[in-house]
Predicted model as a PDB file, atoms N, CA, C, CB and O in Angstrom, pLDDT in the B-factor column:
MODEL        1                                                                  
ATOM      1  N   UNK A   1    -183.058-112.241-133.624  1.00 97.00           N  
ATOM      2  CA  UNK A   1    -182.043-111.451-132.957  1.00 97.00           C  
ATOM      3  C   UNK A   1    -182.435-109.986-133.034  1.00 97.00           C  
ATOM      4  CB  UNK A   1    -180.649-111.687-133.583  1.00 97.00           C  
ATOM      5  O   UNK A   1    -183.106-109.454-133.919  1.00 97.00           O  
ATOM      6  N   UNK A   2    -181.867-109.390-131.885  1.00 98.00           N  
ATOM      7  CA  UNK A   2    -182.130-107.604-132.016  1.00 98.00           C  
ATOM      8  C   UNK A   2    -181.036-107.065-132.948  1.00 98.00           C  
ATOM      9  CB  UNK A   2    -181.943-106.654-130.366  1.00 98.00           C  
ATOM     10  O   UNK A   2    -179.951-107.593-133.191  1.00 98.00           O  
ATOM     11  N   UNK A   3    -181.479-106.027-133.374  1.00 98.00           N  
ATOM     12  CA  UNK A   3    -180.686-105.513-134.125  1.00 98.00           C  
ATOM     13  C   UNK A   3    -181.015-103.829-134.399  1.00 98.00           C  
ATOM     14  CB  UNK A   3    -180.713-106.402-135.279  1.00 98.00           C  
ATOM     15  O   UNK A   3    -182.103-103.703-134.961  1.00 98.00           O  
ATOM     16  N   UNK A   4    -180.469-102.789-134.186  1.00 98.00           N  
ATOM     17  CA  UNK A   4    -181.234-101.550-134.248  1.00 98.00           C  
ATOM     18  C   UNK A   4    -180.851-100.827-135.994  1.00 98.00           C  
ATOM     19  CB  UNK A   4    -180.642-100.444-132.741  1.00 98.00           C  
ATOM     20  O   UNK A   4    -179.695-100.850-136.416  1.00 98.00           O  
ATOM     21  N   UNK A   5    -181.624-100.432-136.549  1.00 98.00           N  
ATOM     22  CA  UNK A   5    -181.706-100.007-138.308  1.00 98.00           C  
ATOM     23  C   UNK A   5    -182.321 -98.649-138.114  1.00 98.00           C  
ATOM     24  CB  UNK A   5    -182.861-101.140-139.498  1.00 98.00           C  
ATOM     25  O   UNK A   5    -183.462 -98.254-137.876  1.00 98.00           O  
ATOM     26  N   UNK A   6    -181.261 -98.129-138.286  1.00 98.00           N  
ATOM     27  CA  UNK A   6    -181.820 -96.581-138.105  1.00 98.00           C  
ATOM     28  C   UNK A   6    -182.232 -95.936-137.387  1.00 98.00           C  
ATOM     29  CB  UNK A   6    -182.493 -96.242-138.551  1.00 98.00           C  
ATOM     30  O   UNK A   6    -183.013 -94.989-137.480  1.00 98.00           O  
ATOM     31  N   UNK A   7    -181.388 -96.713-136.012  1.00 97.00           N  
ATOM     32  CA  UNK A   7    -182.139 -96.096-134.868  1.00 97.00           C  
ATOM     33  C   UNK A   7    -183.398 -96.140-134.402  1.00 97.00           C  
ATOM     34  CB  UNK A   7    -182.082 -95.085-134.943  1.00 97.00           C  
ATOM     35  O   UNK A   7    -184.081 -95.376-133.719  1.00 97.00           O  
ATOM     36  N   UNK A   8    -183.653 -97.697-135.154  1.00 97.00           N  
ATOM     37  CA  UNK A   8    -185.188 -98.867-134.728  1.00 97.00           C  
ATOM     38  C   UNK A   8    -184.849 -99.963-134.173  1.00 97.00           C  
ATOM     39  CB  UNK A   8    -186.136 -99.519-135.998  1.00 97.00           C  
ATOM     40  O   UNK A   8    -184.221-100.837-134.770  1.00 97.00           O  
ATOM     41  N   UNK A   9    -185.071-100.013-133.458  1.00 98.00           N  
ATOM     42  CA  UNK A   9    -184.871-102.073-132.827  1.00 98.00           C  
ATOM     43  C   UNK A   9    -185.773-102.793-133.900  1.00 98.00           C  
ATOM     44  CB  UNK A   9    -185.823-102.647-130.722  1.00 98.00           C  
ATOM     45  O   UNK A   9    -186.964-102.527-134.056  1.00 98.00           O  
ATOM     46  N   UNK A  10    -185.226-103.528-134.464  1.00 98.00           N  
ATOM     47  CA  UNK A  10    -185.655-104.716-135.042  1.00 98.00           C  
ATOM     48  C   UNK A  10    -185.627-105.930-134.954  1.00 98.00           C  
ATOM     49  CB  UNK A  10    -185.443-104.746-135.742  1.00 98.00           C  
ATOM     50  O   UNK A  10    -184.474-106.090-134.552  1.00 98.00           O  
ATOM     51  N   UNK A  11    -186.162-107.155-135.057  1.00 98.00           N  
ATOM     52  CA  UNK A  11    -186.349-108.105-134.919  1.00 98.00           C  
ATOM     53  C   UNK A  11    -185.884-108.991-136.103  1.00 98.00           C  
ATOM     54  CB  UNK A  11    -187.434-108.074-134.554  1.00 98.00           C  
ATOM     55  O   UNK A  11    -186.722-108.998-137.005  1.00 98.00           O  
ATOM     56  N   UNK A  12    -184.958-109.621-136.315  1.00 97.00           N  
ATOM     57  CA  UNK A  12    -184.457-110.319-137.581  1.00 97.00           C  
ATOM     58  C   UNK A  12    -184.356-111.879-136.970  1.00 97.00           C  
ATOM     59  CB  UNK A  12    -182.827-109.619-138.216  1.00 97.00           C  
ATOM     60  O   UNK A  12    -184.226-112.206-135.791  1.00 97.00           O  
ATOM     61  N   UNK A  13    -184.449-112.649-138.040  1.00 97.00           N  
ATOM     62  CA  UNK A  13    -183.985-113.799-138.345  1.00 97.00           C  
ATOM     63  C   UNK A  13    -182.642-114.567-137.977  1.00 97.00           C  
ATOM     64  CB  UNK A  13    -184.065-113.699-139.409  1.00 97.00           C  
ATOM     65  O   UNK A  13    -181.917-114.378-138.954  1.00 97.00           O  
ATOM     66  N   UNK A  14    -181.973-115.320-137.076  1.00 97.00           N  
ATOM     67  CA  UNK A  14    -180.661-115.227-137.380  1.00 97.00           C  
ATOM     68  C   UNK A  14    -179.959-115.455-138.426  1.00 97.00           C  
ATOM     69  CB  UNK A  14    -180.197-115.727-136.774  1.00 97.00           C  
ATOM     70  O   UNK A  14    -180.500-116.331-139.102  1.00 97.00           O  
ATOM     71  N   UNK A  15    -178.506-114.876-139.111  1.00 97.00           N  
ATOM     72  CA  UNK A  15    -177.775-115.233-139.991  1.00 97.00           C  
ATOM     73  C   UNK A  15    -178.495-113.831-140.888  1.00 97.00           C  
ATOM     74  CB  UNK A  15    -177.878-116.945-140.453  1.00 97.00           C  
ATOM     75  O   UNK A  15    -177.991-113.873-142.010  1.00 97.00           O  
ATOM     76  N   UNK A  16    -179.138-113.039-140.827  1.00 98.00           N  
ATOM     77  CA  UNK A  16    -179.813-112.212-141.802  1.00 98.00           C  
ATOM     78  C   UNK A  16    -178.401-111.415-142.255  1.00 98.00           C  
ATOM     79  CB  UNK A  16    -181.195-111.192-141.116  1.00 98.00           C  
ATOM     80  O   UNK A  16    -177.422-111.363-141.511  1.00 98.00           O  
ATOM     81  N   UNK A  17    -178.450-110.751-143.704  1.00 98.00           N  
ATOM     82  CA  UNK A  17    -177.590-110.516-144.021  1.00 98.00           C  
ATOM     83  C   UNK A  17    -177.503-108.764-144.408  1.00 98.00           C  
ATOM     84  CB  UNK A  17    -177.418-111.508-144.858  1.00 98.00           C  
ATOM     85  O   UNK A  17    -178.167-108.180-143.550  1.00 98.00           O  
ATOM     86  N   UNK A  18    -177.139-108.155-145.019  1.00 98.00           N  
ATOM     87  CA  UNK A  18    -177.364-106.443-145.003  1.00 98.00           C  
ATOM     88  C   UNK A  18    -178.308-106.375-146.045  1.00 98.00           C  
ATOM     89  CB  UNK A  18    -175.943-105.362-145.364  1.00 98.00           C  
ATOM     90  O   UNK A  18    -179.122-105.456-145.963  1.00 98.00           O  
ATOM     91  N   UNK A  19    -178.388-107.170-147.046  1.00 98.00           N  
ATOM     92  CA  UNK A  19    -179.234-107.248-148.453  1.00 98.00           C  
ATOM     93  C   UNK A  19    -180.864-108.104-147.669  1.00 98.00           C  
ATOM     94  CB  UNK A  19    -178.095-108.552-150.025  1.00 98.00           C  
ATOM     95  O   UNK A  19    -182.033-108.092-148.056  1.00 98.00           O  
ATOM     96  N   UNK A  20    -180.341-108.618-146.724  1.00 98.00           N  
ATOM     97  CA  UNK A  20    -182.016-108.957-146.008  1.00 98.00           C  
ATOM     98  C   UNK A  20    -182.458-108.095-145.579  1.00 98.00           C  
ATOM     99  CB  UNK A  20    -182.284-109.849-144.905  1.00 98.00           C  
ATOM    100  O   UNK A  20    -183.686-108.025-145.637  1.00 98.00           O  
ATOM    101  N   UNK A  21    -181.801-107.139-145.015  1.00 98.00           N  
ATOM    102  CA  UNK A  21    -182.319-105.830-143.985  1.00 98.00           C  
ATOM    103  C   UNK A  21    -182.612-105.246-145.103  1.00 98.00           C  
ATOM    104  CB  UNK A  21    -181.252-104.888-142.842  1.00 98.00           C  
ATOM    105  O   UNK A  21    -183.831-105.407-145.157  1.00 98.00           O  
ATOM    106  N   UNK A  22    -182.286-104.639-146.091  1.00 98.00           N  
ATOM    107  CA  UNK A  22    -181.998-103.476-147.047  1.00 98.00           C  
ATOM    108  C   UNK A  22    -183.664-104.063-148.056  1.00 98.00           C  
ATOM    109  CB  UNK A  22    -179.923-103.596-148.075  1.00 98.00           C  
ATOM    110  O   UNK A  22    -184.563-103.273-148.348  1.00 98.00           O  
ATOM    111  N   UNK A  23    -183.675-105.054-148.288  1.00 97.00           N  
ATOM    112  CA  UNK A  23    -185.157-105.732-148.897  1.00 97.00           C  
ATOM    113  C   UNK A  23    -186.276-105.315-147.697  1.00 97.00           C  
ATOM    114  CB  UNK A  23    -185.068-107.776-149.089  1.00 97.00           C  
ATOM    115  O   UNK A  23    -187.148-104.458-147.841  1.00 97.00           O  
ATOM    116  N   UNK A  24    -186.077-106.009-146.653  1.00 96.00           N  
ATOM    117  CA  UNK A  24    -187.374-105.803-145.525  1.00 96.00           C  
ATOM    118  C   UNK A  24    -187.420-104.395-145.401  1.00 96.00           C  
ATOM    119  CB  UNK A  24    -187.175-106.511-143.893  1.00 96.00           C  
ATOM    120  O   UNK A  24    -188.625-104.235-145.207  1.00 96.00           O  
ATOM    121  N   UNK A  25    -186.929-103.299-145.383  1.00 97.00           N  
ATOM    122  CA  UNK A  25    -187.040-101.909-145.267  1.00 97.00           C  
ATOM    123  C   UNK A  25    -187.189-100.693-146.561  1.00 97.00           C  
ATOM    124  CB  UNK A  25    -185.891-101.683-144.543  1.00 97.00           C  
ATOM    125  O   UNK A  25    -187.247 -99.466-146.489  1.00 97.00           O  
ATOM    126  N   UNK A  26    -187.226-101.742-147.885  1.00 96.00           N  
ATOM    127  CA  UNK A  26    -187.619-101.359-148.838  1.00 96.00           C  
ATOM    128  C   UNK A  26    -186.510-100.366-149.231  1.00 96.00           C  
ATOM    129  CB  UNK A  26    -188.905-100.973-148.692  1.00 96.00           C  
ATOM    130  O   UNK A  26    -186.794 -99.737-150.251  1.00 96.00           O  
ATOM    131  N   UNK A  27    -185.519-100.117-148.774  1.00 96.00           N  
ATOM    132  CA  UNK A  27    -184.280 -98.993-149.246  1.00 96.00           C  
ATOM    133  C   UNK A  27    -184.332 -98.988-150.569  1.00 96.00           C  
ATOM    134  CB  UNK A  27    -182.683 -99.328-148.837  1.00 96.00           C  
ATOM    135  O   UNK A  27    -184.413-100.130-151.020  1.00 96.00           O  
ATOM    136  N   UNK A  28    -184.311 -97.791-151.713  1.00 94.00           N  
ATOM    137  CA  UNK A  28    -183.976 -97.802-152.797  1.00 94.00           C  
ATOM    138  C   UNK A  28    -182.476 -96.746-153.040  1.00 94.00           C  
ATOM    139  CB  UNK A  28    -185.265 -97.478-153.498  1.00 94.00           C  
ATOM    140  O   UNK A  28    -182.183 -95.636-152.597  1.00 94.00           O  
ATOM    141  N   UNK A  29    -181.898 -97.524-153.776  1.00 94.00           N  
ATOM    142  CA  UNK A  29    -180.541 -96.756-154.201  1.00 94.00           C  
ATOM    143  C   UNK A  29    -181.093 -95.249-154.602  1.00 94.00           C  
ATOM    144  CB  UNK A  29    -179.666 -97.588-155.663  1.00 94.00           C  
ATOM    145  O   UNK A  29    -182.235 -94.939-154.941  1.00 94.00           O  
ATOM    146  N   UNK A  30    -179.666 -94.225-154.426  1.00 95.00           N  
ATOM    147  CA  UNK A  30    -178.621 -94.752-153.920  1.00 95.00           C  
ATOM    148  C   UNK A  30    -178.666 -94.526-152.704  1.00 95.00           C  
ATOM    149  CB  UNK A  30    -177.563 -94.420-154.414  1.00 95.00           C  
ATOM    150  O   UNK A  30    -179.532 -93.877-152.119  1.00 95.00           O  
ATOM    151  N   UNK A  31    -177.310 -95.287-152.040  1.00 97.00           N  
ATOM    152  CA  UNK A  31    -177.540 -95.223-150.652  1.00 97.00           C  
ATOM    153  C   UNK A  31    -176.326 -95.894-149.670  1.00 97.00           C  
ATOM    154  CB  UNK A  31    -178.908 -95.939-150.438  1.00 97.00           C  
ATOM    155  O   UNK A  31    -176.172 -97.094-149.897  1.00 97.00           O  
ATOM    156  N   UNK A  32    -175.753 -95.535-148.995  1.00 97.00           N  
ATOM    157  CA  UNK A  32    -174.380 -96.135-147.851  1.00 97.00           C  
ATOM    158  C   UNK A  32    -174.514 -97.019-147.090  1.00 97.00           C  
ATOM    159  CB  UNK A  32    -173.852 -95.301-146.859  1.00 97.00           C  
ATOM    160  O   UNK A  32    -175.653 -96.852-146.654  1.00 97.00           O  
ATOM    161  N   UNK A  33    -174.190 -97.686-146.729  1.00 98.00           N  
ATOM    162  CA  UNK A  33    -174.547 -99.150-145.311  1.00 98.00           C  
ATOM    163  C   UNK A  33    -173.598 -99.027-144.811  1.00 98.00           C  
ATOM    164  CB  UNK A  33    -174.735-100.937-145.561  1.00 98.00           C  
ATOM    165  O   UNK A  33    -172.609 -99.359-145.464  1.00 98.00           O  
ATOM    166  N   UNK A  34    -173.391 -98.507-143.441  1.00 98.00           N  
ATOM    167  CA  UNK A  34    -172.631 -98.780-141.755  1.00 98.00           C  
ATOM    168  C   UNK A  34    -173.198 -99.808-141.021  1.00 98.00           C  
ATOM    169  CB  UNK A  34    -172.786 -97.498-140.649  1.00 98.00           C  
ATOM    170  O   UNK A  34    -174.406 -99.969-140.846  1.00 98.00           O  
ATOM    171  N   UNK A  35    -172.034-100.704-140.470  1.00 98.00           N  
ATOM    172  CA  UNK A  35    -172.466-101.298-139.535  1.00 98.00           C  
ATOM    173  C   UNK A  35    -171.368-100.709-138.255  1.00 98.00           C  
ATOM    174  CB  UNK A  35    -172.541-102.873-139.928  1.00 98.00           C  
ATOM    175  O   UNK A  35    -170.178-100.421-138.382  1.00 98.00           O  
ATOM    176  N   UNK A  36    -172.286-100.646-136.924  1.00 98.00           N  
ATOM    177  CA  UNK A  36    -171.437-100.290-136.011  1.00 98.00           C  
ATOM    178  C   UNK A  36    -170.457 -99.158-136.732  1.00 98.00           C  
ATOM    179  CB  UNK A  36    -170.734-101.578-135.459  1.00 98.00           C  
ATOM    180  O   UNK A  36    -169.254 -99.409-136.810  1.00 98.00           O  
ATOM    181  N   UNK A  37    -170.821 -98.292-137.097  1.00 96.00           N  
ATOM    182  CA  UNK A  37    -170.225 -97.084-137.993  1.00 96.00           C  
ATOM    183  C   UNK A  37    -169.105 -97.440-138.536  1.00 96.00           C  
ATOM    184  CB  UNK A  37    -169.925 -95.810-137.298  1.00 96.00           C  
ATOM    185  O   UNK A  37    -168.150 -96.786-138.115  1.00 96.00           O  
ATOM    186  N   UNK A  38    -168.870 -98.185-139.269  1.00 98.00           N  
ATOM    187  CA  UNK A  38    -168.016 -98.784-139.787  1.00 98.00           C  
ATOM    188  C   UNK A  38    -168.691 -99.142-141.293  1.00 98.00           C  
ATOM    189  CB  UNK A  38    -167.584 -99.884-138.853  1.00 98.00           C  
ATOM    190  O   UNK A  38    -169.430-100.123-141.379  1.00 98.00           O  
ATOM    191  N   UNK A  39    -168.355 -98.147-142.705  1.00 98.00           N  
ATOM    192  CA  UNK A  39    -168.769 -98.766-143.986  1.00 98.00           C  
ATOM    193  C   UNK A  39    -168.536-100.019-144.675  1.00 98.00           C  
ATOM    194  CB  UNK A  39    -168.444 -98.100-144.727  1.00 98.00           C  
ATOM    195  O   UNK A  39    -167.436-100.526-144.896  1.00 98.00           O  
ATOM    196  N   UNK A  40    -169.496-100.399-144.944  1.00 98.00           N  
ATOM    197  CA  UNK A  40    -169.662-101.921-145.615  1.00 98.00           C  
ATOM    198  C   UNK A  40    -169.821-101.525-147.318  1.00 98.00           C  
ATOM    199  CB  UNK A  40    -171.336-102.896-144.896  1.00 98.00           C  
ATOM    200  O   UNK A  40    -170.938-101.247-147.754  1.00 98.00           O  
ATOM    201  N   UNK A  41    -168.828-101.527-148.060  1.00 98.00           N  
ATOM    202  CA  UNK A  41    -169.162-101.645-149.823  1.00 98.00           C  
ATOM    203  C   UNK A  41    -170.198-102.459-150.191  1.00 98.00           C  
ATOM    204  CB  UNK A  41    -167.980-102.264-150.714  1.00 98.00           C  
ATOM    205  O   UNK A  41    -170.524-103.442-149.526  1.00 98.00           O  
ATOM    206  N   UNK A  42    -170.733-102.123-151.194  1.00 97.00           N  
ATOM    207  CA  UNK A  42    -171.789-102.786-151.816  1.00 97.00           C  
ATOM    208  C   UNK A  42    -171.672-104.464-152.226  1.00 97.00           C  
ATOM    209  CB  UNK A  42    -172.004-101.961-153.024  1.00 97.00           C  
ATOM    210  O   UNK A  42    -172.423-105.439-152.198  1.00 97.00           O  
ATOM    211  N   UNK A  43    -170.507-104.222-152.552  1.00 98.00           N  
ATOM    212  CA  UNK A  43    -170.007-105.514-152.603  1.00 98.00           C  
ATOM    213  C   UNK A  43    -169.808-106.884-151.958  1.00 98.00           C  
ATOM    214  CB  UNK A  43    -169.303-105.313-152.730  1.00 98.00           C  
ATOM    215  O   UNK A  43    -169.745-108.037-152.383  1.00 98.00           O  
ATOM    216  N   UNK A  44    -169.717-106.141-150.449  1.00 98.00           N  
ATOM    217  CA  UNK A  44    -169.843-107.174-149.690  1.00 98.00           C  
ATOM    218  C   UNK A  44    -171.585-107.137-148.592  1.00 98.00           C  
ATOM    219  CB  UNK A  44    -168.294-107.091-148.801  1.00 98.00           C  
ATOM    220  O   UNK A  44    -171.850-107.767-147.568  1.00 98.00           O  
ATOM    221  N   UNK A  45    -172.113-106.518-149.077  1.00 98.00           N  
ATOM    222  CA  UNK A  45    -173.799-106.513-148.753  1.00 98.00           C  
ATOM    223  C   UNK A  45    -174.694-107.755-148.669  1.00 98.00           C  
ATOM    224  CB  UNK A  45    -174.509-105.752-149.837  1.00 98.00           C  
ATOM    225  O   UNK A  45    -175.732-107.815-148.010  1.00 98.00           O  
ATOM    226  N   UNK A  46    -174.193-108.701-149.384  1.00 98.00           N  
ATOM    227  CA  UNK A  46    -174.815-110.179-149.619  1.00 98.00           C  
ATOM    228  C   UNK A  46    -174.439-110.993-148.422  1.00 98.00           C  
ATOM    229  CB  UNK A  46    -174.228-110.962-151.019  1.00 98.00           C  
ATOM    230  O   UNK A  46    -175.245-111.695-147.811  1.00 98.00           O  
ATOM    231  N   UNK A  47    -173.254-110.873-148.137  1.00 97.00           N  
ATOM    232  CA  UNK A  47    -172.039-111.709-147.583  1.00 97.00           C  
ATOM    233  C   UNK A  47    -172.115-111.689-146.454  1.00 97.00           C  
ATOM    234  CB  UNK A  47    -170.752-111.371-147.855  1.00 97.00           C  
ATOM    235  O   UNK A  47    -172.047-112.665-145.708  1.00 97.00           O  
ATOM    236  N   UNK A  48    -172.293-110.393-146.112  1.00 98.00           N  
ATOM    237  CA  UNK A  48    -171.988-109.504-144.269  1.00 98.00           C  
ATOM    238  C   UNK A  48    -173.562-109.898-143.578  1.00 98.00           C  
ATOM    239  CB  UNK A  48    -171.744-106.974-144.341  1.00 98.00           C  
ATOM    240  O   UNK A  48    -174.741-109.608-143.777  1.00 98.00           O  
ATOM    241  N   UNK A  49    -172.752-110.738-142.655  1.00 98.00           N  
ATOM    242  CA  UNK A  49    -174.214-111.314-141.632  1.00 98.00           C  
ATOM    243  C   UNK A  49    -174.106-110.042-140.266  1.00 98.00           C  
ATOM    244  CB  UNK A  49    -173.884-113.556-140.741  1.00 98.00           C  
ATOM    245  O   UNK A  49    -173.145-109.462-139.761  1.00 98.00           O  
ATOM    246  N   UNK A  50    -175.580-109.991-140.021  1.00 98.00           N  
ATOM    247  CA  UNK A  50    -175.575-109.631-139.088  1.00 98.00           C  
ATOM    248  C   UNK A  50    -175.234-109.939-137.531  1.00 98.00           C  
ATOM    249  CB  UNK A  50    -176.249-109.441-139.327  1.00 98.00           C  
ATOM    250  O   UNK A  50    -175.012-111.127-137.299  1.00 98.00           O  
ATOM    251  N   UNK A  51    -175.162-109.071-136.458  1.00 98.00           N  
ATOM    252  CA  UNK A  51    -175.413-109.954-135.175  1.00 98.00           C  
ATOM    253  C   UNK A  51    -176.100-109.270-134.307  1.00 98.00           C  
ATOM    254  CB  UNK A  51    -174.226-110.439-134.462  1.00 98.00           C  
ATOM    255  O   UNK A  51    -176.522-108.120-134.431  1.00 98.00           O  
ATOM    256  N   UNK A  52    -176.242-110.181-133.181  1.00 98.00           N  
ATOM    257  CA  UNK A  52    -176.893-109.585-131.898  1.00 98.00           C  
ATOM    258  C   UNK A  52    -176.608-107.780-131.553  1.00 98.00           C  
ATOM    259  CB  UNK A  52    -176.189-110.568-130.572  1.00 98.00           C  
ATOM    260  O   UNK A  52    -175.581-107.445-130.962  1.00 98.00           O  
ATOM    261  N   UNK A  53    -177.363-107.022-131.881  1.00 98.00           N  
ATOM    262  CA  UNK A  53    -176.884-105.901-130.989  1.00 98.00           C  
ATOM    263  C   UNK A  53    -176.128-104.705-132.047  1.00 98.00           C  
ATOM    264  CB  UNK A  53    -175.707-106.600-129.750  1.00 98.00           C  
ATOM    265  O   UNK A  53    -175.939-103.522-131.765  1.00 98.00           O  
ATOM    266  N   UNK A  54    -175.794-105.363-133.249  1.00 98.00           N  
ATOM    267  CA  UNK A  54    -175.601-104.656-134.329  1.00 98.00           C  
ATOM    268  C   UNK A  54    -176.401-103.151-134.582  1.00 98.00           C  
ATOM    269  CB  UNK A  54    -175.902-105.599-135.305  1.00 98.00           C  
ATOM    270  O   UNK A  54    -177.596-102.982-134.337  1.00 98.00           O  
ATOM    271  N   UNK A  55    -175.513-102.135-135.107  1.00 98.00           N  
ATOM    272  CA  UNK A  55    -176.175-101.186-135.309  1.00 98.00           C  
ATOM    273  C   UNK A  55    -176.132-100.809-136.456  1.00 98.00           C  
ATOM    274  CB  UNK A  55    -175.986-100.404-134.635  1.00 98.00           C  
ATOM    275  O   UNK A  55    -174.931-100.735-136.715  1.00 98.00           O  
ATOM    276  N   UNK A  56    -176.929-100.403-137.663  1.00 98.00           N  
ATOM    277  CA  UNK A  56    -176.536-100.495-138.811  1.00 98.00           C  
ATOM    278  C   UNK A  56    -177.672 -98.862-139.325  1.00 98.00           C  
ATOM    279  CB  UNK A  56    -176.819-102.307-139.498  1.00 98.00           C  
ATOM    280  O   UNK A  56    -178.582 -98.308-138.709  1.00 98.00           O  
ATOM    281  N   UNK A  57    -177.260 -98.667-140.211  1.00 98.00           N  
ATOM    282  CA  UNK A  57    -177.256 -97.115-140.871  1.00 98.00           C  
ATOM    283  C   UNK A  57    -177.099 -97.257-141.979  1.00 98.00           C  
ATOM    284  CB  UNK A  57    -176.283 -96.099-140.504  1.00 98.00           C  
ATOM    285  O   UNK A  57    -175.989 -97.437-142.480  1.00 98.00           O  
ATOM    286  N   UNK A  58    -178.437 -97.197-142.768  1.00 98.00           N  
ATOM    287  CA  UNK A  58    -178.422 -96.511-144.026  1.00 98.00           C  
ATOM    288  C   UNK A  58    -178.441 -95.415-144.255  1.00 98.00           C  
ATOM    289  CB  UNK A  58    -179.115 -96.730-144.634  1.00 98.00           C  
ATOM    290  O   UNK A  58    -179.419 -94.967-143.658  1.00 98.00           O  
ATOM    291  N   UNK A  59    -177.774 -94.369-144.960  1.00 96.00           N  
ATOM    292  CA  UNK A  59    -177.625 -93.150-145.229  1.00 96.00           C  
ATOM    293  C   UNK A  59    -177.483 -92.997-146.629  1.00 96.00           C  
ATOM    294  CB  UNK A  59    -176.646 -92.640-144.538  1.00 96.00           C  
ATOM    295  O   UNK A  59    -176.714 -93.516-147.438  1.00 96.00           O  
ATOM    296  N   UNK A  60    -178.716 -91.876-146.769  1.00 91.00           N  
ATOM    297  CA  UNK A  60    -179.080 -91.296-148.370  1.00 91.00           C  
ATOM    298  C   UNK A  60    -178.081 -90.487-148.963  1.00 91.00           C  
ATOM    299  CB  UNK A  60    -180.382 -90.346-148.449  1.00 91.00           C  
ATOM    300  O   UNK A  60    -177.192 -90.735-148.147  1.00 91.00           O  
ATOM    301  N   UNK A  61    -177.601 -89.776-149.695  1.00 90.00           N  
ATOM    302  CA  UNK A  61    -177.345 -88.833-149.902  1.00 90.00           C  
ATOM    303  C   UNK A  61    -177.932 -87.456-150.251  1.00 90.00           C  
ATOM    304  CB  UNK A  61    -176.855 -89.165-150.358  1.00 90.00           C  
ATOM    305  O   UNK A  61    -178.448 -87.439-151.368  1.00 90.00           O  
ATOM    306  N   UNK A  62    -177.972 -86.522-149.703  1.00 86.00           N  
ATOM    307  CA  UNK A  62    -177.876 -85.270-149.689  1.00 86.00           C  
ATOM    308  C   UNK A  62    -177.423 -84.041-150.157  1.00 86.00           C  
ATOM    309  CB  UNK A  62    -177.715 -85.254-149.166  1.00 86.00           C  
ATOM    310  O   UNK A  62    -176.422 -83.402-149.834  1.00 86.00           O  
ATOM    311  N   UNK A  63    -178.921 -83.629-151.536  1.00 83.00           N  
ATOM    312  CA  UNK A  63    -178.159 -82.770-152.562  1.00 83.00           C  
ATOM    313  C   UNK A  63    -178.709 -80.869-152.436  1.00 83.00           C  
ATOM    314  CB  UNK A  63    -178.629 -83.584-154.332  1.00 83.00           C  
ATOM    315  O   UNK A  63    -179.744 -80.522-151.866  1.00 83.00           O  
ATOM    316  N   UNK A  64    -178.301 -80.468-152.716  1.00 80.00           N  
ATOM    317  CA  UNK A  64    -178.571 -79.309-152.814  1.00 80.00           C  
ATOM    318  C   UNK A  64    -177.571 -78.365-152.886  1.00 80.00           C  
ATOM    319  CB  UNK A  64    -179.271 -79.093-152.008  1.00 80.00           C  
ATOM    320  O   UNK A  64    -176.460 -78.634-153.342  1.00 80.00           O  
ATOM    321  N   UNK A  65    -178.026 -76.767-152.273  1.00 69.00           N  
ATOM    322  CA  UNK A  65    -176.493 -75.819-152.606  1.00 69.00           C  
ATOM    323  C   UNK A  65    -176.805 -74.972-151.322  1.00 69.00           C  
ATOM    324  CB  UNK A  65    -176.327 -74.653-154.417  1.00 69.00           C  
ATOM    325  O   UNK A  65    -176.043 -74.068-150.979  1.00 69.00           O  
TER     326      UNK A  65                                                      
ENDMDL                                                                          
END                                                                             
């Protein structure tokens, strides 16, 4: 299935889940997950399947002064 990650089209597996994406793209904490701009808790990262057309956003945080 398509799926765009950061403003990449990707190619996934069906049923892939946010913790599949977040492994294949090597993300290291810490770090936010949107899907369809909409936040997903960490908690439910295992759980939350993807779909067709999904847009999903990891976002770092951002330190300085």
């Amino acid at each position: 299935m398509r799926v765009i990650v950061n403003q990449i089209e990707m190619q996934l597996p069906e049923n892939s889940s946010i913790d599949d994406v977040l492994l294949l793209i090597n993300a290291k904490p810490p770090f936010a997950v949107a899907i369809n701009y909409e936040f997903v808790p960490k908690t439910r990262h295992a759980e939350e399947v993807l779909h067709e057309g999904d847009e999903m956003e990891v976002i770092e945080p951002v330190t300085g002064g």
